[in-house]
PLY file of the C-alpha trace (Angstrom):
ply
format ascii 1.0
element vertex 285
property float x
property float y
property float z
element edge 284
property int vertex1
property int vertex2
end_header
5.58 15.12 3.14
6.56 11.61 4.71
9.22 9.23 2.97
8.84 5.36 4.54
10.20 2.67 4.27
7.81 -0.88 3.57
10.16 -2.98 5.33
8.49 -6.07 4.25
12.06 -7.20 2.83
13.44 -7.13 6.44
10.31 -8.98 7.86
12.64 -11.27 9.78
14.47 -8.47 12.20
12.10 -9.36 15.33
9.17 -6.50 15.28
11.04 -4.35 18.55
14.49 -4.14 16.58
12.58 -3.07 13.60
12.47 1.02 14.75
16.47 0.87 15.23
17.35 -0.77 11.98
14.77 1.47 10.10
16.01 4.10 11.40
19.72 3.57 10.63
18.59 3.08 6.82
17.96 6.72 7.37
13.88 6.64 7.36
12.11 8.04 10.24
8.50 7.05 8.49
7.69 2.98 8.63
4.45 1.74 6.29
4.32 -1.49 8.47
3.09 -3.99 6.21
1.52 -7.90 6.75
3.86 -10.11 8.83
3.70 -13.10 10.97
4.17 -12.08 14.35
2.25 -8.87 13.44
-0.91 -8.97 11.14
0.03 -11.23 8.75
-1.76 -12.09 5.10
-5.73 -12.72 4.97
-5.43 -13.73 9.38
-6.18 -12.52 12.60
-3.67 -10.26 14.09
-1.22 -12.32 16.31
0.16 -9.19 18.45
-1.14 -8.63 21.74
-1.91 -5.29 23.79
1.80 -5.89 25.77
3.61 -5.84 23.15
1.56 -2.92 20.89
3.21 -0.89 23.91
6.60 -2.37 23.86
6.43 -1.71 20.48
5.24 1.46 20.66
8.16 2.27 23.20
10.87 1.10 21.03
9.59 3.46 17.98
9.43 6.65 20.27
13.39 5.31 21.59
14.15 4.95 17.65
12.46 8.38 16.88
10.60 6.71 14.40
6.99 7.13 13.63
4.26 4.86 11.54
3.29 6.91 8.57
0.50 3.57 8.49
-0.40 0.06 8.93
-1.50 -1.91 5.86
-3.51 -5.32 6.81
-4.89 -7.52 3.40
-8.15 -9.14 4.62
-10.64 -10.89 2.04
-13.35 -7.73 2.70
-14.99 -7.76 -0.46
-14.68 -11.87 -1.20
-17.49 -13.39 -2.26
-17.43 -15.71 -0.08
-19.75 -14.86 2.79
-17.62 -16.54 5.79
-15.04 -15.53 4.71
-15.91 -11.78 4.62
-16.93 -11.60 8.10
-13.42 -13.44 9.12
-12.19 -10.18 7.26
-14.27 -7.50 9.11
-13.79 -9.44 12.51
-9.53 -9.07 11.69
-9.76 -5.43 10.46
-11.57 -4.47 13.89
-8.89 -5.67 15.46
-6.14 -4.31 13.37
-7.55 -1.03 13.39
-7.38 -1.27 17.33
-4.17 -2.05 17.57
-3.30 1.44 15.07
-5.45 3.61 17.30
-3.32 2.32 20.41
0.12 3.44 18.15
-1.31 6.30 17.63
-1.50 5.73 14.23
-3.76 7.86 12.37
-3.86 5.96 8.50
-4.43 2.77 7.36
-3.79 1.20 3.45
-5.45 -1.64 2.02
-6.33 -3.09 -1.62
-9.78 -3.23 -2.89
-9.14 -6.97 -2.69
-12.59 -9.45 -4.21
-12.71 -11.10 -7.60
-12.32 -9.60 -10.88
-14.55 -12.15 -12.61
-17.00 -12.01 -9.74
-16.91 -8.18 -9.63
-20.52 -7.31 -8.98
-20.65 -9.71 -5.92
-17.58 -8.39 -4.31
-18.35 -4.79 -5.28
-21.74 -5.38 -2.95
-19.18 -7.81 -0.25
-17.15 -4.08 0.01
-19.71 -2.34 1.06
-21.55 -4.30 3.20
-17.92 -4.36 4.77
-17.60 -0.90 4.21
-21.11 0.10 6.34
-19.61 -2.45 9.70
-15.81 -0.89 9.27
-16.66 3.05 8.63
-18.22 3.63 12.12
-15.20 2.15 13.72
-12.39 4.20 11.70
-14.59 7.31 12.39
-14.41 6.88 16.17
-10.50 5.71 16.07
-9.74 9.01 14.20
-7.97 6.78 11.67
-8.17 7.60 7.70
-8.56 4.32 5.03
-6.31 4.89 2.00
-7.44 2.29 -1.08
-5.62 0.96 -3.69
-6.46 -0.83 -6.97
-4.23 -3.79 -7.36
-3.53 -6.98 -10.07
-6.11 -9.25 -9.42
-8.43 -7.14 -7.43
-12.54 -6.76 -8.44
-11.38 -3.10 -9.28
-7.94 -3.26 -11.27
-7.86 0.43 -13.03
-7.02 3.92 -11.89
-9.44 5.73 -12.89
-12.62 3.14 -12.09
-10.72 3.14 -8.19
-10.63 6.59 -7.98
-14.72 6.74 -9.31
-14.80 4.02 -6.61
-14.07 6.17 -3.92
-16.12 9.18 -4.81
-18.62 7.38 -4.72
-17.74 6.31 -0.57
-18.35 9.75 0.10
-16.35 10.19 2.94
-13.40 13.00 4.20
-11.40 9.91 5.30
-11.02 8.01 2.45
-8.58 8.57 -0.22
-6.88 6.83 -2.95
-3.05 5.54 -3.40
-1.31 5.33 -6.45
0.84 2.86 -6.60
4.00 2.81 -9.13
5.03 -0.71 -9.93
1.20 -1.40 -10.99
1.72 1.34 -13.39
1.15 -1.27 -15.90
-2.09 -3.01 -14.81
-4.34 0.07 -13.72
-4.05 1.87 -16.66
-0.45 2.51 -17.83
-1.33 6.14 -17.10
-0.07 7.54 -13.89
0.00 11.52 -14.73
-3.23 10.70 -15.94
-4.36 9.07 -13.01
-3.13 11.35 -10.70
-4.26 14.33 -12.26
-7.81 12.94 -11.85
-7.16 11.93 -8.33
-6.68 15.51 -7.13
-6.91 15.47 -3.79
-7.99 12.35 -3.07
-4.57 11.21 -3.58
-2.79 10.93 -0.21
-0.16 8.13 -0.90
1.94 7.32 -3.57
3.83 3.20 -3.19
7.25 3.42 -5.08
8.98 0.75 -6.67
9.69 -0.08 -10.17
8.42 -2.86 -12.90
8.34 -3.54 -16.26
6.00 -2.88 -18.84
4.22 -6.27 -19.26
2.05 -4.47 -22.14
4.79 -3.44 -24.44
6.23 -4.10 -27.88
5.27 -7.79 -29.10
3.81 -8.90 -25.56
6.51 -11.06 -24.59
8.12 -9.49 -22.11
6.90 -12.52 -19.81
5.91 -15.51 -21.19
3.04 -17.01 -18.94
2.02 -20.69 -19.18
-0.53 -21.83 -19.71
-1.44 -19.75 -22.74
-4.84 -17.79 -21.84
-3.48 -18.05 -18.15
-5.36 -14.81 -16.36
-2.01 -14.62 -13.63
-1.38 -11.18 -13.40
2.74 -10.63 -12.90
4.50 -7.61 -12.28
7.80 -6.89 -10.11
8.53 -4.47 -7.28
12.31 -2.85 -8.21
14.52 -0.37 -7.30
13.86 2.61 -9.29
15.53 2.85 -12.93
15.83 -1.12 -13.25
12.10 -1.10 -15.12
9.95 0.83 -16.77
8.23 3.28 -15.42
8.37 7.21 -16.22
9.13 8.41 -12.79
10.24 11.88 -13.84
6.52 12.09 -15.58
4.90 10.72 -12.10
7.29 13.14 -10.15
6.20 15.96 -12.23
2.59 15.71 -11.93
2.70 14.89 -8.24
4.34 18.68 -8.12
1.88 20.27 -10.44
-0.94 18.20 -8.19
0.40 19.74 -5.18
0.91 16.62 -3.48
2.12 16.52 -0.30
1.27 13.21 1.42
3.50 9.94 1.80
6.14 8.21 -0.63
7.12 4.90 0.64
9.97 2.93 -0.87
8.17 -0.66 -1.46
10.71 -2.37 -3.12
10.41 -6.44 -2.80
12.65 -7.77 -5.30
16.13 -7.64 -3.29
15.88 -9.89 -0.36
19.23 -10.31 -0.36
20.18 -6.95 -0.32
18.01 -5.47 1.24
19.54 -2.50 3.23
21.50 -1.87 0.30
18.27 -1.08 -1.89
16.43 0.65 1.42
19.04 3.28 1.18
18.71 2.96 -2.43
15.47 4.32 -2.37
15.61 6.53 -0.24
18.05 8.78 -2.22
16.25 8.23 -5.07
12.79 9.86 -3.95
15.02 12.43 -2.13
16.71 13.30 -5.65
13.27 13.30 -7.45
12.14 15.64 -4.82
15.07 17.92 -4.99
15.39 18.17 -8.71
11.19 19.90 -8.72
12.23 22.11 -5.33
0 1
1 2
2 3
3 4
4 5
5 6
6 7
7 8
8 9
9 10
10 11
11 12
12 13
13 14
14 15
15 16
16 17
17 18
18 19
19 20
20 21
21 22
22 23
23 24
24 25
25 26
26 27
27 28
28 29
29 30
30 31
31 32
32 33
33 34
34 35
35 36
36 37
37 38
38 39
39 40
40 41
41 42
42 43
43 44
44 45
45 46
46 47
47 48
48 49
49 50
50 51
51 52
52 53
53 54
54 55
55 56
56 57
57 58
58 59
59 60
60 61
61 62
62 63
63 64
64 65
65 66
66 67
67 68
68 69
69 70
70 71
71 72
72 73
73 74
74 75
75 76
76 77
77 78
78 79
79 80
80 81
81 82
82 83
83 84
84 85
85 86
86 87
87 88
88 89
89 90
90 91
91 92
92 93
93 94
94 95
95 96
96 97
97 98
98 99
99 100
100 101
101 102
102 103
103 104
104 105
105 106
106 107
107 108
108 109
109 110
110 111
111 112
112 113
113 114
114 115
115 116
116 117
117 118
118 119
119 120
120 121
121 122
122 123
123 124
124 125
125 126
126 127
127 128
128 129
129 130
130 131
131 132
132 133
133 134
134 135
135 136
136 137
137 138
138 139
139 140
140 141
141 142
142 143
143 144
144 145
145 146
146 147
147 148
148 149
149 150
150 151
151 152
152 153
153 154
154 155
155 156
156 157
157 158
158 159
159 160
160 161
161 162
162 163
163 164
164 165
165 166
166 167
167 168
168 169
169 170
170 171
171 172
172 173
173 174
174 175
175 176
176 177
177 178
178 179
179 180
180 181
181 182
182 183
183 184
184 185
185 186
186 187
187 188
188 189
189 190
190 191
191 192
192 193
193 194
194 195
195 196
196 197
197 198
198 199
199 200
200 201
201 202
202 203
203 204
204 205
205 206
206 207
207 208
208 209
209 210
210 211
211 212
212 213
213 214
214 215
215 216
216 217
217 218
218 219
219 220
220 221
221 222
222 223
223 224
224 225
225 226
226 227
227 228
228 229
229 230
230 231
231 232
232 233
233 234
234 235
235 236
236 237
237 238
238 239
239 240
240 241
241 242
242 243
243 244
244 245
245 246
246 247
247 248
248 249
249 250
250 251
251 252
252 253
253 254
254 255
255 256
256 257
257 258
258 259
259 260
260 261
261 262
262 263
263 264
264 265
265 266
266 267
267 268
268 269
269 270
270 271
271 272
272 273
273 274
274 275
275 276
276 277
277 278
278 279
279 280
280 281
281 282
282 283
283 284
């Protein structure tokens, strides 16, 4: 099993520090996640092949590894144009993973959830240009459902990628969404099986609950979809029932801390994390 770190909160240490200071927070497993002078949000990569080796230097001098890379592109938009932006950037992300060496990449279903038909059919035309190329790079695709996404629940995601059909694709669950795929993760899991490969850890609260107001969204009506990403214990989700069914699934794929809420103490709530999963995993050993 891999534990890494999303260091998304410590975007700003210049890309070859980041193996040293991830490594000193005591990870040896970095999910490297969108930022500017990297792949950044919904745009073409800005890295070139120099430094991809530099890089890839200063991770082997760190003794740290990429557990994946996780690039949001507009894939399954329905927006034409803007879809083949979206395949154009993921060929070129996924080049720069094979040349890490990395062998796993993470990315949301992303499209429209009132336009879901027409994105469903934008993902797989994207889907039939992008396979090929994973297949030859050797590199597995690990989907999520998220907020605001043309698929938004567990168990639809997970029917989802059945239906691709494929050895290398496999489903994340992903804790502080608990509340807007289904406010069922043992559930979801369970029916996973082995598609589940990666599990995103952070905490939120339960947006659902009691008389509905635990946020008060304005407009009324508004469709926003809000939820945080905290340390673990500061919301509400049942992590001992998510830890216990990830042992009684057998899991044995990646945790990574993706807390986003503490900018300003960041390293402080790294480390946090890190103990945290540890503990979880020591109290089933």
């Amino acid at each position: 099993m891999k534990i890494a770190l999303d260091p998304y909160m410590i975007r700003n240490v210049p890309l070859l520090e980041l193996p040293a200071v991830v490594g000193e927070l005591g990870y040896e497993w970095i999910e490297l996640s969108p930022r500017e002078d990297f792949i950044p949000f919904f745009r073409h990569p800005r890295v070139d092949d120099a430094t991809v080796r530099r890089f890839r230097k200063a991770l082997d001098t760190a003794g740290v590894g990429i557990s994946s890379m996780l690039p949001l592109f507009r894939w399954s938009g329905p927006d034409e144009d803007a879809r083949q932006a979206a395949v154009r950037y993921w060929k070129r992300s996924i080049q720069i993973a094979a040349d890490l060496g990395v062998d796993s990449m993470i990315s949301e279903f992303n499209g429209r959830p009132e336009d879901s038909d027409r994105s469903e059919a934008q993902f797989w035309k994207s889907l039939d240009e992008l396979l090929p190329v994973f297949e030859r790079e050797g590199i597995r695709l690990t989907l999520e459902p998220h907020p605001d996404d043309f698929i938004e629940n567990g168990y639809d995601a997970v029917n989802l990628i059945r239906g691709i059909n494929h050895p290398s694709v496999s489903f994340l669950y992903c804790a502080p969404h608990t509340f807007h795929i289904g406010n069922d993760a043992p559930g979801i899991i369970k029916y996973a099986g082995d598609l589940l490969t990666h599990v995103h850890l952070a905490d939120a609260f339960d947006h659902t609950a009691s008389s509905g107001n635990r946020y008060i969204l304005n407009p009324p009506g508004t469709t926003a979809r809000i939820h945080q990403h905290l340390d673990m214990g500061e919301g509400e989700v049942d992590f001992d029932e998510l830890f216990r069914e990830l042992r009684a699934n057998g899991f044995d794929g990646t945790l990574t801390a993706c807390v986003f809420a503490w900018e300003e103490r960041a390293k402080e709530s790294s480390v946090f994390m890190r103990d945290k999963i540890a503990e979880y995993l020591a109290a089933g050993s």
